[in-house]
Structures are given as C-alpha cells and as structure tokens.
N, C-alpha and C positions, 0 to 999 in steps of 0.2 A: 243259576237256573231256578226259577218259579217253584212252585210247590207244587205236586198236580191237586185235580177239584176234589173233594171230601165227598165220602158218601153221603145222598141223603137223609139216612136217618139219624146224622148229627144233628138235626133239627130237632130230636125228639127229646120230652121233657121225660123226666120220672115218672115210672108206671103211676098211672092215677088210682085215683078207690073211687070214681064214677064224676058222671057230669050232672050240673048243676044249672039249667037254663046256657048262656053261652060259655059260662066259667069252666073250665078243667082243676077240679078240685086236686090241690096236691098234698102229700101224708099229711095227719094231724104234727108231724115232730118237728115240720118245715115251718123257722119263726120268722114272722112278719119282716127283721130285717136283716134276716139271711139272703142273698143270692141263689136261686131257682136255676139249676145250670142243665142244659142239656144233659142227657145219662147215654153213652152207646147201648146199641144193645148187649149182651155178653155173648161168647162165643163166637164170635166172629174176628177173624184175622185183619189185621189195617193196614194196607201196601206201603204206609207211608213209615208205620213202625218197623215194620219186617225186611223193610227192602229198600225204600228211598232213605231213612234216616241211618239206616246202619250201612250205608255204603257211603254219606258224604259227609257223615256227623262227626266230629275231633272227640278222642274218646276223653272222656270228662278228665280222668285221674293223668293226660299227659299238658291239660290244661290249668284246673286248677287245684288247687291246694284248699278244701274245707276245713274252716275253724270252728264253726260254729252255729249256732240258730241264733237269727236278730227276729222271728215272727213266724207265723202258723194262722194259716185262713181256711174257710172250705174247701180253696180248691186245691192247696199246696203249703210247702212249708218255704219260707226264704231263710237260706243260711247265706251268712259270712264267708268269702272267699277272698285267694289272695293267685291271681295269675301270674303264674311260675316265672315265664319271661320276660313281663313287663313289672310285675312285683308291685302292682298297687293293688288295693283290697275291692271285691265287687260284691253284687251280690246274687247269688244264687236261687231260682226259683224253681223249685222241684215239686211234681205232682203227687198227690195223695194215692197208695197203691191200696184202693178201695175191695172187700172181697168177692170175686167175681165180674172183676172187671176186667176186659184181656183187655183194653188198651187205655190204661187210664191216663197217658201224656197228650189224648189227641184236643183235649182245651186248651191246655197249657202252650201245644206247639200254634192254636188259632192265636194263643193271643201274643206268642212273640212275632209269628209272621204280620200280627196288626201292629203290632208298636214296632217293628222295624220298617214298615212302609211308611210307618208317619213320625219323619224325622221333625220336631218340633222342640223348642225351649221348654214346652210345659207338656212334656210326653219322654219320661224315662226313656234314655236313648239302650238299646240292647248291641252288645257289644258279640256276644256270640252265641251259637246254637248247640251246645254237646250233648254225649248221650254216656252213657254208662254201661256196663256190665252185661247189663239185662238189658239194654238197647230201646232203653226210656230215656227220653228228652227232659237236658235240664235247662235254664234258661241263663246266660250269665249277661247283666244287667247294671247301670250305674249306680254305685250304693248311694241311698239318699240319706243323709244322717239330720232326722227330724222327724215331726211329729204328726200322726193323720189330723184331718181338716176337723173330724168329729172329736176330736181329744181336744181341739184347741176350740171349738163352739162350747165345750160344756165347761172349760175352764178361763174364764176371760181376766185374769188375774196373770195367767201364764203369757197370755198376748202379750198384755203390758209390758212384763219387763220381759222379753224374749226378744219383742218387737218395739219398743216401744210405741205404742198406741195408745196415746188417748183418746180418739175417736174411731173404737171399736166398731161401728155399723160401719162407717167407713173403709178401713181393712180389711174387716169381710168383702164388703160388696169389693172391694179392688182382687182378691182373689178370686171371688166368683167370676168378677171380670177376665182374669186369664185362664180359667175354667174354660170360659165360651172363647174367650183365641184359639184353644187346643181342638176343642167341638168342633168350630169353626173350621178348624184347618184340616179335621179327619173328613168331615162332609164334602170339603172340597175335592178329595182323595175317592171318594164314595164308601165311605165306612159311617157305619153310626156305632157307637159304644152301648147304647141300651141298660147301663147298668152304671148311669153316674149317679153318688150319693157319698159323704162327709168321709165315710172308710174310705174310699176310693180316691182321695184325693191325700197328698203327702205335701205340706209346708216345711221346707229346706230350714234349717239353722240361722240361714242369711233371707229368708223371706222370697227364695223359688218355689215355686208351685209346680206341684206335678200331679196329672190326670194318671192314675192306675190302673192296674185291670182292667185289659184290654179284653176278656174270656170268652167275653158273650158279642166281640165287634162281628157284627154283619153286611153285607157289601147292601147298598142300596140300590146298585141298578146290575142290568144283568152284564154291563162289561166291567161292573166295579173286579175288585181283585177276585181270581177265582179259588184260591183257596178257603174263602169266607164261605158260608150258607148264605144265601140268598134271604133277605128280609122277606120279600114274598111270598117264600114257601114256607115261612113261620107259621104253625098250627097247637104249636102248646105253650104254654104259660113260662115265658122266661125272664129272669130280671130278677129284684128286688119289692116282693108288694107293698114296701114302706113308702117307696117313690115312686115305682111306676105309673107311665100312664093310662088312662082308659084302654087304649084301643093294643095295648099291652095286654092287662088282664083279660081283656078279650080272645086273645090270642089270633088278633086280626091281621095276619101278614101283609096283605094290600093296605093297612091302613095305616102300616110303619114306615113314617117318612123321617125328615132332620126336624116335621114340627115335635115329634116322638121325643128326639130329644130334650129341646128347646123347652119342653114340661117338665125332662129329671132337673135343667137346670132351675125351673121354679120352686121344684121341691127341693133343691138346694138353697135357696133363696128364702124359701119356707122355713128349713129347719134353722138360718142366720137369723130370722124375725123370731123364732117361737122355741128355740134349743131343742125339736125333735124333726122327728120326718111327718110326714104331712097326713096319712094316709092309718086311719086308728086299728086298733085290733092287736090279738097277741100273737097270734100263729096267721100262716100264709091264705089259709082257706078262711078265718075271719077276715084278714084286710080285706082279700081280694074282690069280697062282696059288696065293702062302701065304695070301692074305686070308683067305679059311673058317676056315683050322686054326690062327692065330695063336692064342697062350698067350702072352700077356706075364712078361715077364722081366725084374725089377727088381735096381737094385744090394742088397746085404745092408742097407747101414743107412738105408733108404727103411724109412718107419712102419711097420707090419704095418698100422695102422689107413689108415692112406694108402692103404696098396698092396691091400684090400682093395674102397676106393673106387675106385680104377683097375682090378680086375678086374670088379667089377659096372658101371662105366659102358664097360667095351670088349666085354661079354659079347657072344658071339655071336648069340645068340638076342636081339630085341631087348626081350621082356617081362621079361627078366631085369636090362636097365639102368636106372636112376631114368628114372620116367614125365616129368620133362621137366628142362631147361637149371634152371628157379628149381631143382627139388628137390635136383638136382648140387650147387647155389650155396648152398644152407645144409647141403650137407653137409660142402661144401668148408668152409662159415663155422664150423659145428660143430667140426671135426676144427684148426682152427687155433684155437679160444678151449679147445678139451681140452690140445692139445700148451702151448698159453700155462700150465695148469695143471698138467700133467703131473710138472711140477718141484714145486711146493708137494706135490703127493702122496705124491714121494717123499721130501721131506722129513718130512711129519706120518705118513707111513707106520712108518719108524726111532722118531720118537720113541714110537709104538702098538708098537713090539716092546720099548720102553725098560719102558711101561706095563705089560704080561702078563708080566713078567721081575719088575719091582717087586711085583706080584701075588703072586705065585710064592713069592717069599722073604720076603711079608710086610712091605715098607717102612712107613717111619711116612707118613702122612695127608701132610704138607707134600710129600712126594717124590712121591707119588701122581698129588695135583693141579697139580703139577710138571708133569708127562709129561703128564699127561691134557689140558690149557690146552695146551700148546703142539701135541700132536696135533689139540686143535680148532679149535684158529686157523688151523693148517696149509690143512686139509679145507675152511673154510670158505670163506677167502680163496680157496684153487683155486674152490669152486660159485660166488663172486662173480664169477670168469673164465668158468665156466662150467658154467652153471645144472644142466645137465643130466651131469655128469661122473659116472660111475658109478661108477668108484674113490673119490671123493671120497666120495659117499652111503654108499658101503658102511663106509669108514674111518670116518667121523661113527657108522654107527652102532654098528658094534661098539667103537668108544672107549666110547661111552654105556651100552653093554651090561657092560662089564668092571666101570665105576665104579660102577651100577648096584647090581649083583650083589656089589661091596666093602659098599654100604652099608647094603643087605637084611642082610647078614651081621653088619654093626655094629647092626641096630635101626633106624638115622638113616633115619624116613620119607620125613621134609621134605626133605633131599638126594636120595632115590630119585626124589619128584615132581619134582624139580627137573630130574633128570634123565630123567625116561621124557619131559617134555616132547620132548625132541632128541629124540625118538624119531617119527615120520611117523606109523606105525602100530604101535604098541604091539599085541603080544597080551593078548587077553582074561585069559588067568592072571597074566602080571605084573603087569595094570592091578591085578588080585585081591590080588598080595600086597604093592606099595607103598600099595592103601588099607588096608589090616590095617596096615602096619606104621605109618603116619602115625595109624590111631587107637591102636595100642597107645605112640606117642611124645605124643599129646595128653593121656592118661591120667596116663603116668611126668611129665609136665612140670605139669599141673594137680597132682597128687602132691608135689609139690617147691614148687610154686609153695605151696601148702599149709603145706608144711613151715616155706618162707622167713617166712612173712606170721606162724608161730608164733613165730618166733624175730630177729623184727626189731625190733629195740629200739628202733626211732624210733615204732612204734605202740606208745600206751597211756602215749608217756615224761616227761610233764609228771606224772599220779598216779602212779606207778610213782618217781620221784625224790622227787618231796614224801614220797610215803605212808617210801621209805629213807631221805631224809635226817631226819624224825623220829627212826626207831626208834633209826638209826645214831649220831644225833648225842650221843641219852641214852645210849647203849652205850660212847659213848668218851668222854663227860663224866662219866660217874658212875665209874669208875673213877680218871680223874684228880683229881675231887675229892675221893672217900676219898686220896688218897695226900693230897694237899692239907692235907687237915683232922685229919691221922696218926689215922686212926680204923682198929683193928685188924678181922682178919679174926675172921668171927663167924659162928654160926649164923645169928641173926635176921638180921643185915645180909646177909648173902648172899640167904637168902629174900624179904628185902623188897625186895632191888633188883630181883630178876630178877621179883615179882611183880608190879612197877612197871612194867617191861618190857613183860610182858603184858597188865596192863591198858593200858599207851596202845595197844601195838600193835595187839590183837585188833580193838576199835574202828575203828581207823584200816582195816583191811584192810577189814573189812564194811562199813564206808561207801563204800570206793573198789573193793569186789567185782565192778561189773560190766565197769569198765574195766581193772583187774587180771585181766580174765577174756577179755580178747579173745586174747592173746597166749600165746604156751606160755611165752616166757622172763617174762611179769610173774605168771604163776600160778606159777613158779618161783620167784621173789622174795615171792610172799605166802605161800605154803607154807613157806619157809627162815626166815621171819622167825615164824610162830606156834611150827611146831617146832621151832626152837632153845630159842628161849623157853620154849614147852611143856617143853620138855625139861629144861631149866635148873632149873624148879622144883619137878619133877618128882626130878630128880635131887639137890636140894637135901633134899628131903623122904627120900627112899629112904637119902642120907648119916645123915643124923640116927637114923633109925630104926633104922641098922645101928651108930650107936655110934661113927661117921668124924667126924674131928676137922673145924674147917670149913679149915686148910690141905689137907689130903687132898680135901677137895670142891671147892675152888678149882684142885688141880692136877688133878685128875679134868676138872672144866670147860675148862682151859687144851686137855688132848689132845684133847677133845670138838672144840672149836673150830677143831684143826688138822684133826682127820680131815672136818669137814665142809666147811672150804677146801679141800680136796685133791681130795675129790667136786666142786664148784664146779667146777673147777678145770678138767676134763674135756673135752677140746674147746675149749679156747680158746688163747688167744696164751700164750706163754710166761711173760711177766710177771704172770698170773694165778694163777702157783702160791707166789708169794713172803709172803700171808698166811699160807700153813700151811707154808713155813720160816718166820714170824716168831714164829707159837704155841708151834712148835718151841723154838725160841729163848729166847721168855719162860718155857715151862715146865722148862727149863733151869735160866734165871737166878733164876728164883724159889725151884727145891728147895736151889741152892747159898744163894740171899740171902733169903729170904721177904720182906724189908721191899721187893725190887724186883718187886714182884708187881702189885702194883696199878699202878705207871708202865707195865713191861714189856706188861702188858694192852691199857693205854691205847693203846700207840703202837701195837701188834698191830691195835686194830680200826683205830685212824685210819688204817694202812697198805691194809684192807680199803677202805673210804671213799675213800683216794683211787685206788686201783688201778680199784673198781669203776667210777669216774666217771670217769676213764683209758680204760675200755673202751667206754664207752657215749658219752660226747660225741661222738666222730670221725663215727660213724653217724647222732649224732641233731639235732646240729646245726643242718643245713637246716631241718630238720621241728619244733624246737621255736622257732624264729621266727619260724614258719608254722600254726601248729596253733594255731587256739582250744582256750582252757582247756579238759580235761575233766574235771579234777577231781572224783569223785563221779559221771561220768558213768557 
C-alpha cells in the first residue's frame, strides 16, 4: 500500500531572518554547499510516524544487526548493517533526532519512498523500510563500497589507478553521462531530485555510478506520486546554493520543471571542468544572491564545443537548456565520440592542404592519389568515431571535389563517377558534366577498342600465316635456287618469277578475302603482298621498255624492297627495321659482286620471314591453339 499525501507544510524551508527582493534569506550558519532541507514545523504529530509506520514497519532490531557508522550528512547518519536472515552486510540510513523536532524521519522516509519508486542501475536500490523503538524510520539500503563523485573530482590521481584512466575528462563526462540515465529515468516517473551535486553522487569500486539523496525528490505533476510535495507549491528556498538553479533560488515553484534539473547537471559538469561548484560565495545567503547573474567561466583549454554545452545547460532562462537529462546525455555522448575524432581530422585535414598544393603545381597522378587516400581514410575513420562529425563531412567532401575537378580536366569520366559517388548530394551541373564526360570516354575507348581489334594479330592469324608463308616461302626459294642452278640474271627470268609470284599470290588472297578482311593489319599483309608483286612485274616490264639491262632492274628491285621494309617498319619494335638494312646490304653487295645477288636476296627475304613470325607469335600464340581453322573463312 502507497504512503498517504504529506502535509503541506513539508514544503517549508528554515525559519528565515527576513526577505531580500525575491530571495528568502536563510541563517547566516547555512554554507554555501550544504543542503537547504525543508524543517517541519515542531509540535505537531505526523500520522505517518504515529500510525501508518508503527503499524506496517519490521521493527528494526528483529531485522537488522548494527555494526557500525560507514558516514554522517545533514540529514542522517548511515551505519553498517548485517540482515539477520539473509546474512549479507547493508546499509543503514537513520535520521538526525534534531532538538525540537517531533518528527525528524519524515525526509528520510520522502526519500526512501523516492528511491524505491525508481528502480534503476544508477539509483541505490532500498531493500527495506524499518522503524525502532521510538517508532522513527530507518532506511535499509545496498551498501556501496566506494567513493563520492566529489572525492574523486578533487583527487585525479586516485581515478587513475582505481580506474584506470587516462583520459580523465573523459570518465568524468562518461559518469555524468549516467548521472543524466538516472535523471532521466526519475523524470520519466515524474520526480525531479533538485539537489544533484558531486556529494551526491557515489562511484562503486568497479566503476557503478549511483545518484543519492533522494531528500528533496518532488513529484512534477500533480498525478506524479502522492507522497512527494508537489514542485508547484514550492515557496522557499531549497536545494544546494552551490548548484542550484535560478528559478530555485527564487523559490519559483511553477518555474520548477526537469529543465531545473538539467542545470544541477551543468553545474555538475561545471565542477568536472573547474574542480568546484559553479555558483561563488561562502554561506547560503552570499551564494544565493549571484545565482540570477551567474556567466560561467571556464579555464582557456576546456573545448569551445564543451564549453558551449555547459553554457546552454546553465542558461538562465530555462527554455534556453536542452529540453531534458537524455538530450544533455547524447550531447555529452556526441561531443566525446567528435573529440575521439577530432585527432584523425587533423590529421587528414594536412594531408587535404598537401592535396590543393599538389594541385597547384600540377604533380603527377601517383602523388595526387597519394594525398588524396590518405585524406580519405583520415575523414572516414574520424565519421566511423563519429557519424555525425561535421569537419570530417566537410573534409570528405571537398577532398572529392579537388580530385573531382583533376579529372573532368583530364577527360577521365569513369574516375569522375567514381568520385561524385563520395559525394552525398552532388549538384545537378556536375552530375551534368561527369555524364558528358563518361560518354565522350565510352566513345574515345570504343574508338580504340576499334582500332586494337584492327591491329591484333591473333585475329584472322592461322589464314593470314598460311596465305605468308606461301607467297614468302617462293620468294626466298626462288632466289636461292637460281643461285643454286648458276642460272644468270635475265630479262625473261626475272619476269617469269615474279609472274609466278602473282599468279599464286593473287589467288591465294581472293580465296582467303574475307578473313584477310577482318583485321586492318591482315588487309595490310594482303595488300603488300599483291603490290609488291604488282609492282615487280610491272617494273620488270617498264625496265625492258626503257632499254635497262635486267642487273639495273634487279638493283632497282633490291631498293624497291628496302624502301617498302622501312614503310612496314613504322610503328613497330625495333627489330622490324633490320629487313631494310638487309636490302641495304644486298644492294650493296650485289653492285660490288653481281654473282652475290641472288644469295644476298635470298637471305634478305628469309630475314623478313623470320623477323615477321618474330613479331607475330608472342601475340598470337594463345589464340592459334585455340582458334578453329578459318582458312577461307
């Protein structure tokens, strides 16, 4: 069963000694970061002591076993206990029996009914309610064995080896982070705590966080729990004036919402950047007076983006702080997975100024994407820290833009798309002119591709060898055998060989025409092989008719043969020009010897024969042990 509602003047603070503009000045003895707790009034009986708790309460000594004191606060003391039946150690929290006060458990029992409504990882869980003797409320509790938030802010040496921590701001901000999970999840319950600050909060052994003192939780709306006071009818000054905020020291009950809280936790956040509380003065009636005009003041090398976070969560005005504890807690989460990245940006940022410098001066292509891969690793690995990093995005995308814009200028489509990919949102004109240029590079590449398929010797090369090694074979045996058979040079012999020539050749091309016709280099070879010939006979004819003796038309032939090895010759490897120094050569050795005419010939073309198959195996290889015949194809 519920607790029933508290009387209203549980709202009421410590008799005051007069008011001050809107402040409710409290004794000069109350220090600046003490706790300001409601006071009942005295004399008056509490139904809840008298009558609900002494009728449902386990009387303390049938529960537990006190050993000792582990602490002593304002409002109570916490000892050491050890429950009888279950035999493990708890701890104990008993209220201060102040003089004149007839009901001093009724804080004590607010704040176990608030911490057993908010069952949470980071909210000491309260395991039971008893009472004693005198029929005052004790509180039995899970012992935490470790140390408050404020003993571990002023000693950062102890973090270290406790925790290990070396990135102190870090740690902190990861506990203040479940600080605002426990907030967060009391708000959601409709309780605000009102009274978070560094005492308040207890780090476990093992690095559990727990939200304390629960004394001063108030419901926020009016069907939050009803044993709370109501936040609204709040009329005097309660809280902590080291941390509170404005409309706190005001003692403004409408104007206590969860942004109320969402400012202790700045001033949490405040005393991690600066190792105090945020709010100056020594006693409660000096604080309470800077509260309004407070302007936080951070040391120089606190983040700018940190310290931008700490002045919107203390803002005075409370519309102006993050709308609650979660939205604080991924900003906080935010601002530590950016800073985690902060570093990679700087790094891929240098190597993006290495980039527009290499730009500049024109580097080769390797240097380029050099710079450019290592700026993008940079940017990326940072967004993998943290998704949302806006330096990173912006750095990805102007990297992508520079290279971009290298490439459009070389033509290179296909790298442009490649690159406007990295790009989120492309504008519509560059989409414009990487599809222009990827169709004017599909063009120049089908073009070439064209070209290649003309000039690839493994197509067409089984007719294309048959159809040469015919014509070639008589070309360098009919010479060797006039030397052979000592038969002299002659009009008729000259004519007749080379019409012999012709007739096999011509034949042999027009039956192997259409496969000779696929390639630009085998329409090359059928054309060199009629024309020569053509020629030869031709030229044989035209000797005769002018009165040329047939050595004059043989040496005439010989230069014929050089100059059109030497045309051949054009575009290819360098061992291709050694026919037309060999024709060279023979028409040399022929004007000095004439009887070395016909050998020198011979060995002229078989040098052509094997140079030509020289050039053409390496290519065709693969493909003529794979290729069905097409001989005549």
């Amino acid at each position: 069963m519920g607790p029933p509602n508290p009387s209203d003047d549980l709202s009421l603070n410590e008799p005051s000694i007069g008011e001050t503009g809107h402040f409710t000045i409290v004794p000069d003895r109350a220090q600046a970061n003490q706790t300001i707790r409601p006071t009942p009034t005295p004399g008056q009986d509490d139904p809840l002591l008298t009558d609900t708790l002494a009728a449902h309460a386990t009387p303390l000594a049938r529960e537990i076993e006190l050993l000792g004191t582990l602490g002593e606060g304002g409002m109570g003391v916490v000892r050491l206990g050890r429950q009888v039946l279950l035999g493990r150690e708890v701890a104990v929290k008993s209220a201060h029996a102040r003089t004149g006060e007839a009901r001093p458990g009724r804080g004590l029992l607010q704040e176990a009914w608030a911490a057993a409504a908010l069952e949470h990882p980071n909210i000491v869980p309260v395991y039971l309610l008893v009472a004693d003797e005198a029929g005052q409320p004790h509180v039995v509790m899970r012992r935490i064995e470790g140390r408050t938030w404020a003993e571990l802010i002023a000693d950062p040496q102890q973090v270290q080896q406790s925790f290990g921590a070396r990135d102190l701001l870090a740690w902190h901000l990861g506990v203040l982070m479940q600080v605002c999970n426990a907030v967060s999840f009391a708000h959601s319950r409709g309780i605000l705590h009102r009274d978070l600050k560094p005492d308040n909060v207890m780090v476990g052994a093992f690095g559990e966080v727990y939200v304390l003192d629960w004394g001063l939780a108030a419901r926020l709306h009016a069907d939050g729990p009803a044993w709370l006071p109501a936040v609204r009818d709040q009329r005097k000054v309660v809280g902590t004036p080291r941390f509170m905020a404005p409309e706190m020291a005001l003692a403004d009950g409408p104007a206590i919402t969860e942004r109320t809280d969402v400012y202790l936790l700045g001033s949490l956040l405040y005393a991690v950047l600066t190792g105090h509380g945020p709010h100056p003065g020594r006693t409660a009636a000096e604080t309470l007076v800077t509260i309004p005009s407070f302007q936080p003041k951070l040391p120089a090398e606190v983040s700018p983006r940190l310290a931008g976070i700490l002045a919107r969560t203390m803002a005075h005005s409370p519309a102006e702080r993050p709308p609650s504890a979660e939205a604080l807690r991924l900003e906080l989460q935010a601002f530590l997975e950016e800073r985690s990245a902060d570093g990679l940006v700087e790094e891929a940022l240098a190597r993006l100024v290495n980039l527009d410098r290499a730009l500049l001066e024109g580097a080769d292509r390797q240097e380029l994407y050099r710079d450019y891969e290592a700026a993008r690793f940079g940017f990326r690995s940072a967004l993998r820290a943290s998704p949302g990093h806006a330096q990173a995005q912006e750095g990805l995308r102007r990297a992508a833009l520079a290279m971009l814009g290298y490439e459009l200028a070389l033509g290179d489509g296909r790298a442009a798309a490649t690159l406007l990919a990295e790009l989120p949102d492309p504008p519509a004109d560059l989409q414009a002119r990487v599809a222009s240029a990827q169709q004017a590079q599909q063009l120049a590449a089908a073009d070439l591709a064209r070209l290649r398929a003309n000039l690839d010797p493994s197509l067409g090369g089984r007719t294309r060898i048959f159809v040469f090694s015919i014509v070639m074979g008589l070309w360098t045996l009919i010479p060797f055998g006039a030397w052979a058979a000592g038969v002299q040079v002659s009009h008729w012999g000259l004519l007749s060989s080379h019409g012999l020539m012709l007739a096999i050749g011509a034949p042999l091309v027009l039956w192997a025409r259409d496969s000779l016709g696929r390639t630009e280099l085998n329409r090359r070879v059928a054309q060199m092989l009629i024309v020569v010939q053509t020629a030869l006979v031709l030229g044989d004819l035209v000797g005769v008719a002018m009165g040329m003796s047939p050595d004059q038309i043989l040496r005439f032939n010989q230069l014929l043969f050089a100059v059109v090895s030497a045309l051949l010759a054009q575009d290819q490897p360098a061992i291709a020009r050694l026919p037309a120094l060999a024709y060279l050569v023979s028409l040399g050795l022929s004007i000095e010897r004439p009887s070395w005419a016909f050998p020198t010939i011979g060995l002229a073309n078989l040098l052509v024969v094997g140079v030509t198959f020289g050039l053409w195996y390496p290519t065709m290889r693969g493909r003529l042990l794979r290729e069905p015949k097409d001989v005549g194809a």
